[in-house]
C-alpha positions as semicolon CSV with decimal commas, in nm:
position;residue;x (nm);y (nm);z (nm)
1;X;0,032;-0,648;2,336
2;X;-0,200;-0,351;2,440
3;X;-0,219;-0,088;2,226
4;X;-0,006;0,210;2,417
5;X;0,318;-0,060;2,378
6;X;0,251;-0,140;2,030
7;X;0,230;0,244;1,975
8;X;0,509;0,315;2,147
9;X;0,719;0,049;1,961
10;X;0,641;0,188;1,652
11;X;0,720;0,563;1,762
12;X;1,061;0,442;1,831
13;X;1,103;0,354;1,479
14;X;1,069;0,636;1,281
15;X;1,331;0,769;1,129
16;X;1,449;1,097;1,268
17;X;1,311;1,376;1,067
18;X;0,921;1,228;1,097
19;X;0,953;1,148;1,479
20;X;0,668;1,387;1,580
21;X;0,512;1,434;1,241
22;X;0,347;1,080;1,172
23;X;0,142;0,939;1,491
24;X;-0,024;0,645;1,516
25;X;-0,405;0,671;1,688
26;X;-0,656;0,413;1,768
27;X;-1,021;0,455;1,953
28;X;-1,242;0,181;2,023
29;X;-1,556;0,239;2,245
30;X;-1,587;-0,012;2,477
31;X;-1,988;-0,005;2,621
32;X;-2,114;0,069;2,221
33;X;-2,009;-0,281;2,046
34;X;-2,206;-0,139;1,770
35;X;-1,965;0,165;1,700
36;X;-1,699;0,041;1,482
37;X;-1,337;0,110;1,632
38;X;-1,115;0,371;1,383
39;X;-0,729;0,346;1,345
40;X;-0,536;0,590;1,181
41;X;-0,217;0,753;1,060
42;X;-0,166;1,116;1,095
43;X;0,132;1,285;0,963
44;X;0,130;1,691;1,075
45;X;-0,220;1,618;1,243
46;X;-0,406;1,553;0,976
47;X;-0,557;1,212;0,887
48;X;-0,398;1,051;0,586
49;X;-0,474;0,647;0,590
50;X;-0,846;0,548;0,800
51;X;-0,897;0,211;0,882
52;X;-1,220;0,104;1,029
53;X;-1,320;-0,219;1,156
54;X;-1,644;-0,193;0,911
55;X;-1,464;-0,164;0,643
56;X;-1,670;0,002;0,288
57;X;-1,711;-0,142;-0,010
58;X;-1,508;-0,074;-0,321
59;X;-1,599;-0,238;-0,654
60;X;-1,356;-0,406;-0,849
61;X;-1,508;-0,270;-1,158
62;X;-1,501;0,059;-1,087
63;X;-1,176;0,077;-0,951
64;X;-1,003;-0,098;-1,254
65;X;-1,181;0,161;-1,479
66;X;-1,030;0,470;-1,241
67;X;-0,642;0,250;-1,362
68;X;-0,709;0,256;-1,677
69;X;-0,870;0,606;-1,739
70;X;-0,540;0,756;-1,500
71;X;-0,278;0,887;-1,763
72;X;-0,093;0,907;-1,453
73;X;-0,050;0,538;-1,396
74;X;0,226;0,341;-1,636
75;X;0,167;0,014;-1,592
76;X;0,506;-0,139;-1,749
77;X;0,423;-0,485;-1,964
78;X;0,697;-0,752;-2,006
79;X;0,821;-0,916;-2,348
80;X;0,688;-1,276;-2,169
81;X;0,332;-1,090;-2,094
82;X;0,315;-1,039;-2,450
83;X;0,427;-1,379;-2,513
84;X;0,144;-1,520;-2,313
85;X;-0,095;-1,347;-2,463
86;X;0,019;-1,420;-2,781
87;X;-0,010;-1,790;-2,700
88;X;-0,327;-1,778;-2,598
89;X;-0,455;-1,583;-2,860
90;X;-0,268;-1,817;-3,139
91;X;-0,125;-1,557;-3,267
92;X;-0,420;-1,439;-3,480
93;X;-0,409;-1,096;-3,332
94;X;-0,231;-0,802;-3,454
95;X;0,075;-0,700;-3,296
96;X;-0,011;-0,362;-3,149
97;X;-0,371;-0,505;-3,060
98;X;-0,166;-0,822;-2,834
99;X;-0,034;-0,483;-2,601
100;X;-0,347;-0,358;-2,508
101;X;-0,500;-0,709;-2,443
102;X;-0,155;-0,723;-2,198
103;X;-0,202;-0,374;-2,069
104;X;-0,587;-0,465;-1,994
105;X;-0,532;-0,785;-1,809
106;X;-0,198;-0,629;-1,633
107;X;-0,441;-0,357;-1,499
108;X;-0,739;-0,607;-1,415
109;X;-0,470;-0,787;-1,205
110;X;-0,387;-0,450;-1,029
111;X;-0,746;-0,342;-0,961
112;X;-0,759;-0,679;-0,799
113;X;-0,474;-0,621;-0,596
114;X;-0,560;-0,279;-0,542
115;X;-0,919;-0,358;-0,390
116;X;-0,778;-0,660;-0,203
117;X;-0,569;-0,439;-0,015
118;X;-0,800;-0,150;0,050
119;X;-1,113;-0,387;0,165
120;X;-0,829;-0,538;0,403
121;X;-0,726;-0,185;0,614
122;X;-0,906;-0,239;0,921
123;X;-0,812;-0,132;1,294
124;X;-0,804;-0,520;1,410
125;X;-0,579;-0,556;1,073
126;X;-0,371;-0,258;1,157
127;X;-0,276;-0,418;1,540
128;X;-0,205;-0,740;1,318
129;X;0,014;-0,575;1,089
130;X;0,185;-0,409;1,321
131;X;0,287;-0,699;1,511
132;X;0,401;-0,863;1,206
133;X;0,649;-0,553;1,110
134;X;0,780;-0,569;1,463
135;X;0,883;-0,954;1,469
136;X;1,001;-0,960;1,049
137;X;1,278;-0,817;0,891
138;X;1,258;-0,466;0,709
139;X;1,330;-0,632;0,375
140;X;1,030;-0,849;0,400
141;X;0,816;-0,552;0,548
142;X;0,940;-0,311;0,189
143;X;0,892;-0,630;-0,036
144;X;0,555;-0,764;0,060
145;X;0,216;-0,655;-0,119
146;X;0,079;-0,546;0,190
147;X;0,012;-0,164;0,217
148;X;0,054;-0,122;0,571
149;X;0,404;-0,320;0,628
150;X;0,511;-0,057;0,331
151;X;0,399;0,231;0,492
152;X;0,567;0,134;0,882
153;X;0,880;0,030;0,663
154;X;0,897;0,292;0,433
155;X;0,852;0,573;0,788
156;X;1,132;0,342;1,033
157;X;1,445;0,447;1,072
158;X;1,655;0,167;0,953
159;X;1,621;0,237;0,588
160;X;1,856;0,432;0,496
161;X;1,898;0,741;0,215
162;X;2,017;0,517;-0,062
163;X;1,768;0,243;-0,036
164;X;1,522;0,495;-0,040
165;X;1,660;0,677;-0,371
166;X;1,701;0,344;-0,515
167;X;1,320;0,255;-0,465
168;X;1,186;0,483;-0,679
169;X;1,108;0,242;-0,962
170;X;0,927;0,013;-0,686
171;X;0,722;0,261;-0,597
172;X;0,527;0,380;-0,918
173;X;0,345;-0,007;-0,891
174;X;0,233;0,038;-0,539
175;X;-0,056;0,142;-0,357
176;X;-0,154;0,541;-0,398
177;X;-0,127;0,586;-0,014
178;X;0,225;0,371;-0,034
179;X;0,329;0,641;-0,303
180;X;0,235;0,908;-0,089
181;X;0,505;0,780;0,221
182;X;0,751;0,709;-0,020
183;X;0,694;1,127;-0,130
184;X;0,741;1,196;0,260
185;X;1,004;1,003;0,323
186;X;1,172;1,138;0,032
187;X;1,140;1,488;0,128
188;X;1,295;1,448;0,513
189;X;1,622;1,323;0,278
């Protein structure tokens, strides 16, 4: 599908009060193969999510140390994540020392995550994606890990007020950039 009908397609799905503040923009230079093609999502005409076809490096490392030093960022852990880690500790390990082991590997697992999905947000990923949300439902596009079906599902149309209030607990795991949809789409409510 060229890109003008796959931009168009996605237009028509935005709900209401953001038809006309998000846009969807794509250039690619044809004669310079050498100049990487951008993609990106605008919302009141200013650039919120870049994707490039060269996409820059991020380092795990780093990023997992940005989770854990973020007092913002609650990163819930499970009665069975402590049991784990209790099990494969043997249970020599102090009680309150067995939730920061399963706070540290709970937030090494996000980094991952995190850094899988950022090195991922390309312009030939973004045409993929977008294809994808058109031909799946909207429950798949809001439950998968991928960044950019959240983002076209959490902007369309066909979620409605109370799904959206009801999502707020959802939310506070994802992305930064899915967080900051979520905010918009909350505020058109």
């Amino acid at each position: 599908m060229s890109w003008s009908k796959l931009k168009k397609q996605l237009e028509s799905f935005l709900c209401p009060a953001l038809d006309g503040r998000v846009e969807y923009s794509a250039t690619a230079y044809r004669y310079l193969p050498d100049k990487a093609g951008i993609c990106y999502i605008a919302v009141d005409k200013k650039n919120i999510l870049n994707m490039r076809d060269i996409t820059s490096s991020i380092k795990w490392y780093q990023t997992e140390q940005e989770i854990k030093n973020d007092s913002d960022i609650q990163i819930p852990i499970s009665n069975e994540e402590m049991e784990a880690v209790r099990k494969d500790t043997k249970g020599t390990v102090p009680e309150d020392r067995l939730k920061v082991i399963a706070r540290n590997r709970k937030i090494s697992e996000y980094a991952k995550e995190l850094l899988s999905a950022q090195s991922s947000l390309s312009k030939s990923n973004f045409i993929v994606v977008a294809n994808q949300f058109l031909s799946t439902s909207i429950e798949e596009s809001i439950e998968s890990n991928d960044i950019l079906l959240n983002i076209l599902a959490l902007v369309d149309r066909r979620i409605g007020k109370k799904r959206i209030l009801n999502m707020s607990e959802k939310m506070k795991l994802k992305h930064p950039i899915v967080q900051y949809f979520y905010e918009l789409r909350l505020s058109t409510l």
